[in-house]
ZAMARGU-4260 file (C-alpha; in steps of 0.2 Angstrom, whole numbers, plus 5000, padded with zeros to 4 digits):
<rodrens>
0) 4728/4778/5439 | 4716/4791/5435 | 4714/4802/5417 | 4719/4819/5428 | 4733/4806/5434
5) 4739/4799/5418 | 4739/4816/5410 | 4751/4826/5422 | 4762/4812/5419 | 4762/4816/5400
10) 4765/4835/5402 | 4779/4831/5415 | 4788/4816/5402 | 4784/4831/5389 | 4795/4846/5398
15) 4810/4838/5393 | 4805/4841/5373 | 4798/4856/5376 | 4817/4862/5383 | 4825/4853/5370
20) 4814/4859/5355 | 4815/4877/5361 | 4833/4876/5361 | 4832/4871/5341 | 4818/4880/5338
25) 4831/4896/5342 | 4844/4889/5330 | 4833/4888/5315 | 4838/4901/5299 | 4823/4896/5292
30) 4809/4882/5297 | 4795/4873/5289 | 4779/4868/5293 | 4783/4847/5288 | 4798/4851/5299
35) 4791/4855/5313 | 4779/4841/5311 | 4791/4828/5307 | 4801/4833/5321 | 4788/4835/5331
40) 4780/4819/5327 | 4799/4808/5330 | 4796/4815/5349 | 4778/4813/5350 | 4781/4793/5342
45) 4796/4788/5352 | 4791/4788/5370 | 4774/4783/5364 | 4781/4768/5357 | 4796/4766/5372
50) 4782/4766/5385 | 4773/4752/5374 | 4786/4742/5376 | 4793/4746/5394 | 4776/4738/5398
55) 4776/4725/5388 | 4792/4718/5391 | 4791/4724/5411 | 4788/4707/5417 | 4803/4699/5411
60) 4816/4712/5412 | 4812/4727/5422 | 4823/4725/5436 | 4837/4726/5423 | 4833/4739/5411
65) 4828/4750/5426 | 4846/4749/5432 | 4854/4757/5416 | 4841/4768/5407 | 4847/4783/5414
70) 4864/4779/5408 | 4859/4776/5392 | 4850/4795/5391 | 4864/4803/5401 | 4879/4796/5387
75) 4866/4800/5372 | 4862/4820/5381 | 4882/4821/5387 | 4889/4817/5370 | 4874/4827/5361
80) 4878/4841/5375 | 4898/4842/5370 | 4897/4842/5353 | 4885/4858/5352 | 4898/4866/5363
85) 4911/4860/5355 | 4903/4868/5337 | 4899/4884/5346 | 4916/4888/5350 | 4922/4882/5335
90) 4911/4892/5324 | 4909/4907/5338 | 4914/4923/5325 | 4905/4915/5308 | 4886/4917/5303
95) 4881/4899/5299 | 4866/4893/5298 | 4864/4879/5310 | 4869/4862/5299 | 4860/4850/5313
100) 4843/4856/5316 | 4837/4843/5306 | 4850/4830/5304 | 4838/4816/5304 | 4851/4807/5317
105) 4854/4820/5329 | 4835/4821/5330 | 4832/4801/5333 | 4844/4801/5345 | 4837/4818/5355
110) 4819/4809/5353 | 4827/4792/5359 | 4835/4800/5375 | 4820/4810/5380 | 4808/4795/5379
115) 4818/4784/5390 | 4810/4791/5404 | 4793/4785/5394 | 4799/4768/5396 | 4802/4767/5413
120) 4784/4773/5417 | 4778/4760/5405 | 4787/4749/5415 | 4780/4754/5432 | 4761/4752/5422
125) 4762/4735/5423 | 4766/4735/5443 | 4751/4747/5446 | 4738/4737/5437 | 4736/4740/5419
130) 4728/4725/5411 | 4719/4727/5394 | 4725/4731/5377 | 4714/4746/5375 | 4719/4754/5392
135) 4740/4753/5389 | 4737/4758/5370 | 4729/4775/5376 | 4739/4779/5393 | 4754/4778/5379
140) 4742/4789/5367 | 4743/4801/5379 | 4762/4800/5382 | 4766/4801/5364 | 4751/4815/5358
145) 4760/4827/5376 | 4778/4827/5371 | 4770/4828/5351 | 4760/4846/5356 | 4774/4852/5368
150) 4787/4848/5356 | 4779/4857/5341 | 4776/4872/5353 | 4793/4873/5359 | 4799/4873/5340
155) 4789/4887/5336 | 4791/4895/5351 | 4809/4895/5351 | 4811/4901/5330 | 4798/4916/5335
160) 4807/4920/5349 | 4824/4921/5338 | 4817/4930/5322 | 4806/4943/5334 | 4819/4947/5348
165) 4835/4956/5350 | 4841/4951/5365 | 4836/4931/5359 | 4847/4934/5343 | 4861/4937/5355
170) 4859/4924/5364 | 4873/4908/5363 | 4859/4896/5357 | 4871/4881/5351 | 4881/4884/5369
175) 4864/4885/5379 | 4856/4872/5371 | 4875/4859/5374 | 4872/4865/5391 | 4855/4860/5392
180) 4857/4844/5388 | 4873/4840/5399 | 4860/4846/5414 | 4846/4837/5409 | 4858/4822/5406
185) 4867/4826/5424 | 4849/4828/5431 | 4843/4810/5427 | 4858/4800/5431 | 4857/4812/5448
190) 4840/4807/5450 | 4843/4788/5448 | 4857/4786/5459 | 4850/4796/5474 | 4836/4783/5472
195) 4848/4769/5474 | 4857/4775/5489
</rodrens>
């Protein structure tokens, strides 16, 4: 696997965060800068550390945890998915500010869900060839320092986007961002299954 290789890879694993943290980053009343980083660095350490261990463990176990990762992410993104909804239409009429933009819980479960993709790849380096230490600990470098920048971008993205725009303040952001995660949820189990016909 080449670096050019290795990074598209990254920024592909690192779209899913960018969505997500765009979708928070338009919920925040107010942000700070050791939020965005702590949040930022839960989705930057997570699918380095998943990927880490998908290759480490690959040998033993990978034909089983390949057949039920994606239905472990599409439960966590369903069940993320309909409770946002469920709050928007609950709270649809009332200025709140949003109460789970940094629930520490609803984060490590978004960051969780997001890498399991990371540790299916870090399963397939194993197959492709990846031998020393130093190699596997930078390929999952990479991974993690990608979905760390594209998370922190989205974030920032998204709370500028909210506080500078009109037409973005009337936008449904607890309702989008459910949505978003029952698609990306409904993508991967899509994905997986079409594989396995």
């Amino acid at each position: 696997m080449t670096y050019l290789e290795l990074w598209l890879i990254a920024i592909g694993l690192a779209m899913d965060c960018f969505v997500i943290a765009i979708s928070r980053g338009l919920m925040f009343k107010e942000i700070k800068g050791k939020e965005v980083l702590g949040i930022s660095f839960l989705f930057g350490i997570s699918p380095a550390l998943l990927s880490f261990l998908g290759y480490f463990i690959s040998c033993s176990f990978s034909h089983y945890l390949m057949r039920i990762d994606y239905w472990i992410v599409f439960i966590i993104f369903s069940c993320l998915g309909i409770q946002m909804i469920w709050e928007y239409y609950k709270e649809r009429g009332q200025i709140e500010p949003c109460k789970a933009c940094v629930n520490i819980k609803v984060i490590c479960l978004l960051a969780l869900a997001t890498s399991m993709d990371a540790f299916g790849i870090g399963i397939s380096w194993a197959l492709i060839g990846i031998k020393r230490n130093m190699e596997i600990f930078y390929t999952a470098s990479v991974v993690g320092f990608a979905s760390f920048l594209f998370t922190f971008i989205g974030l920032l993205f998204g709370y500028w986007s909210q506080k500078n725009s009109y037409y973005i303040r009337q936008i449904p952001v607890k309702l989008l961002g459910g949505l978003i995660l029952l698609i990306i949820g409904g993508k991967v189990l899509f994905e997986h299954l079409s594989m396995h016909q």
